[in-house]
N, C-alpha and C positions, 0 to 999 in steps of 0.2 A: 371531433372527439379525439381522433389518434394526434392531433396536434397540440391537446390540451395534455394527453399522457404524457406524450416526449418532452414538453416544455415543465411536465411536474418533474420527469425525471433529471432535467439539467437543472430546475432551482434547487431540489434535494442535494446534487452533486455539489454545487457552492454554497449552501448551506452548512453541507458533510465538513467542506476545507475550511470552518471556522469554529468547527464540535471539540470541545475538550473532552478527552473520557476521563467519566470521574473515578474508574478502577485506576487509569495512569495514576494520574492526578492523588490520590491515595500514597501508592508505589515511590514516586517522586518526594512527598514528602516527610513519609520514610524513610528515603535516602536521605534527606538534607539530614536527619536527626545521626544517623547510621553514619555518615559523612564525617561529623564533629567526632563522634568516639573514635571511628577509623584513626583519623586525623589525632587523635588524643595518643591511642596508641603508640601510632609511629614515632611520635613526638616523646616518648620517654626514652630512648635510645638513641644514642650516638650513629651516625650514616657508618663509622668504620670500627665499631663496638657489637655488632650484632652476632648474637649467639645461635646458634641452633634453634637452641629451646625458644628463645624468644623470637625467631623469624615464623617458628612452628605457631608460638600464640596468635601471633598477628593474625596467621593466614586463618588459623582457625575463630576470632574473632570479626572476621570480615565475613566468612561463611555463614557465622552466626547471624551477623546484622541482615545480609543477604537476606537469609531463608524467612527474616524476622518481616521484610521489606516486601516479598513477595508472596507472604504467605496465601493472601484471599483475591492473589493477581485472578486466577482461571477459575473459580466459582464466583468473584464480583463479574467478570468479563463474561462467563454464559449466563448472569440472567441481565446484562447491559444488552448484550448479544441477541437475547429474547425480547428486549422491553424495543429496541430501535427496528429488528424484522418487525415486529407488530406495530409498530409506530406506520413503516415504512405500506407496507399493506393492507390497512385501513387505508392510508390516503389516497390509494389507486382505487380501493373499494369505495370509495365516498364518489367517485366519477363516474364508475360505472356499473351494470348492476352484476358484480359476481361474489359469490361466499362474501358475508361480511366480516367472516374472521379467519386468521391464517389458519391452516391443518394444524392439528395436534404432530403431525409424524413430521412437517414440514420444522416446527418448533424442536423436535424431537431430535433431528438432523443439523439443526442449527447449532443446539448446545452442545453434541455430544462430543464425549475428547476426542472420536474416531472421525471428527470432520474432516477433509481434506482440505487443508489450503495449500496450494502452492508448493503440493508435497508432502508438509509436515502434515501429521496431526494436530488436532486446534492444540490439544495438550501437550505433543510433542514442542510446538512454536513455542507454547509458554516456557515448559523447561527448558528447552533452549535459548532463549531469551535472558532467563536468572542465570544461567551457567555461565554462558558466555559476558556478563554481567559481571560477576562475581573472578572469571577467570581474566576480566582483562585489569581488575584493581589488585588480584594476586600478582600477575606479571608486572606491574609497575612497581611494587612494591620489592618484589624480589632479583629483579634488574637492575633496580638501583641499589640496592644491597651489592650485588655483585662488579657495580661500578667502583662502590666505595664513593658513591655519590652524597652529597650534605643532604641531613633530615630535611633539610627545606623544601630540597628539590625533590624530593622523594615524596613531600606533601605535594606538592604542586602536580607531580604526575600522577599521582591519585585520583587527585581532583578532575585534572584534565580526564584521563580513562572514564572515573565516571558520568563526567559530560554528556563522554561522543557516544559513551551504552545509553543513557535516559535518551537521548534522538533517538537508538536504534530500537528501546523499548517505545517510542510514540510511532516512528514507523511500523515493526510489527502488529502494532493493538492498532493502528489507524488499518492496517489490511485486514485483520481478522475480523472488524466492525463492517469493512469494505464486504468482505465474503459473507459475511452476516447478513447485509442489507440487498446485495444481489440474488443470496437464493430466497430472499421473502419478494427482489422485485420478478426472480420469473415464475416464482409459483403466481404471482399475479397474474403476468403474463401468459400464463398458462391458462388460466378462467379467463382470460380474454378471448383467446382463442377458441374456444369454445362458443361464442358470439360471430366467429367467422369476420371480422371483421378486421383482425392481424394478419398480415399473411407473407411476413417478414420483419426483418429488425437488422438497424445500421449503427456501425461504430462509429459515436460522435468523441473526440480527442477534447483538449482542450489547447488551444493555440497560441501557444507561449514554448519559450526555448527548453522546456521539464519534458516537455513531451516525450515518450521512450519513441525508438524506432521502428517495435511493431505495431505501437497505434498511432503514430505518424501516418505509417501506411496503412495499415487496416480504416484508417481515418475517412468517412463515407461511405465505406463499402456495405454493400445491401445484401445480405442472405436471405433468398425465400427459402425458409425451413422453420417448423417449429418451435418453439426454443427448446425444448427438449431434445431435438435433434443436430441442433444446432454444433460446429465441429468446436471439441476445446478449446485450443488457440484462439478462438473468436469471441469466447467467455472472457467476461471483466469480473474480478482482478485477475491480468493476464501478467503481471509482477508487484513487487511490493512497491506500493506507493502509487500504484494505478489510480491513476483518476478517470478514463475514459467512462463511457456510458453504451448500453444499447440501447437504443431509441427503439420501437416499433414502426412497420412500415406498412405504409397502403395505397397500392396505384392509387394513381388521380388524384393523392390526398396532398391539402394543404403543407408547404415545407414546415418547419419549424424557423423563424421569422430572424433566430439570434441564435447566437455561439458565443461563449465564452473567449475569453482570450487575453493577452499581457494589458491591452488596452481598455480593457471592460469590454461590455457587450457589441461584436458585430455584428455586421448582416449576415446569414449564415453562407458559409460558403465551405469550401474543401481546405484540410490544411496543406496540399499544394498548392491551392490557387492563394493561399493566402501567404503561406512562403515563400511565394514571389515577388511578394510588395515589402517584401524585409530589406534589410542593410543591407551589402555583403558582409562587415564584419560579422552580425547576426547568425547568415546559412552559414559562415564557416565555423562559427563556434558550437553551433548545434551538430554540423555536418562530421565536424573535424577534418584535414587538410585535402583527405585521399578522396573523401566523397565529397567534396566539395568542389574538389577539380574536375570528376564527374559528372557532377552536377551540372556545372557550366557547360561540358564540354555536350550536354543531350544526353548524357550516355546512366544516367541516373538520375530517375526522377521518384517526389515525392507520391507513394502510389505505386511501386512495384519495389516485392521486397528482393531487393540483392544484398549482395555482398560488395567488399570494399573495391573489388575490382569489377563492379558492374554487372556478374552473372545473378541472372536470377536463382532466387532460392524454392527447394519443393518442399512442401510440404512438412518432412518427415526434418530438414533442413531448418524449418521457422521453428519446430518445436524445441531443438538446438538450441537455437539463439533464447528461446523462452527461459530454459535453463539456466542459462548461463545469465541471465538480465539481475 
């Protein structure tokens, strides 16, 4: 049974890495239209003719298109937010026998702007998101003004800017669906436990060179604790773009048979033991030069979290680096 969970919860995981959201997906095609005007804009001005007034329309014409583009981002995204927790908790409830529909307060928590991801507010992320959005096709627009750069190229870095914001808006929406879908999968876990039959839960990574460096290491590690009690740092999403998983755990029980990884499905194993059957160029481009010489030399291995010069890190230390990821 506990090996039919953890294998629901790693096909859900590569399932997840091939979900479009269609609140993005909305967003995005708003900007292509929002894009053209921008772009139309700029284009009626000379790069070494630009007035006050007309640098002031611009910017406030991109603000416009912005807020136009993002308007229904954080009310489509909490009931997408509600519709895939619920998706997500039937399927574990279809296994075994607990509540067959999520909490109302669990839903409650899911949508609300006051959710915590990763620091932000779910609605703090959102505006965050359109600001930072809207402020990085302000700055190319008004940098190249101040080059005395040609409209062309002042198009082009529009463009570009808005590029590298729509990845940073699918990374954002891809975590906040991520945290969405984790607290529906431990309120599961939680009615499981209740059955006695969980009596721990291990971080499984995915093994390929994306991997971050706290679930590298955290990469197998088994807590017996409830998941409710379970320490932060060990919660997924443990940063943006988290892919890892908890698995639940049960002496004597069946492994989980496969792991994901760059090459598809393997046998499962540890991502140390499986980083050691890589390239060298591989561990040193994941490793980068300092821990990689480390690495060689015994003095850092996959499975103990240090630092660049090999000490290990405590606690209050990994939360640090969580920050900072």
């Amino acid at each position: 049974m506990v090996n039919s969970i953890a294998q629901l919860g790693l096909m859900q995981e590569t399932l997840f890495e091939l979900y479009k959201s269609p609140a993005v997906n909305d967003v995005e095609l708003a900007m292509q239209d929002a894009m053209k005007r921008i772009e139309l804009k700029a284009l009626q001005f000379d790069g070494s003719d630009y007035t006050k007034r007309q640098l002031n329309e611009a910017r406030n014409a991109i603000a416009s298109e912005l807020d136009i583009a993002y308007k229904n981002l954080f009310p489509d995204l909490q009931a997408e937010s509600a519709a895939v927790a619920t998706t997500i908790y039937n399927s574990y409830a279809g296994l075994v026998s607990i509540n067959k529909t999520i909490s109302k307060a669990v839903l409650e928590e899911i949508i609300s702007s006051n959710q915590n991801i990763l620091g932000y507010t779910f609605k703090e992320l959102v505006n965050v998101t359109k600001d930072d959005h809207e402020r990085a096709i302000r700055v190319a627009l008004a940098s190249g003004v101040a080059d005395g750069s040609s409209t062309a190229k002042i198009v082009r870095n529009i463009k570009d800017a808005n590029t590298r914001n729509v990845k940073q808006l699918n990374t954002n929406v891809y975590t906040i669906l991520k945290q969405s879908r984790e607290n529906a999968t431990y309120s599961a876990y939680a009615e499981m436990e209740k059955l006695d039959f969980i009596d721990g839960y291990t971080s499984i990574g995915v093994l390929d060179g994306r991997t971050s460096e706290i679930c590298r290491n955290l990469d197998n590690v088994t807590i017996y604790k409830p998941v409710r009690e379970l320490p932060g740092y060990f919660l997924t999403p443990r940063h943006f773009s988290c892919r890892s998983k908890l698995a639940p755990h049960i002496e004597d029980s069946e492994e989980v048979p496969f792991r994901s990884s760059i090459e598809g499905q393997v046998a499962n194993q540890s991502y140390g033991q499986w980083f050691k059957t890589q390239s060298p160029a591989f561990q040193k481009n994941v490793l980068g030069n300092k821990k990689y010489n480390l690495y060689k030399q015994g003095r850092y291995t996959i499975g103990s979290l240090a630092d660049a010069k090999g000490k290990k890190l405590s606690i209050e230390q990994i939360n640090d680096v969580l920050k900072n990821l």
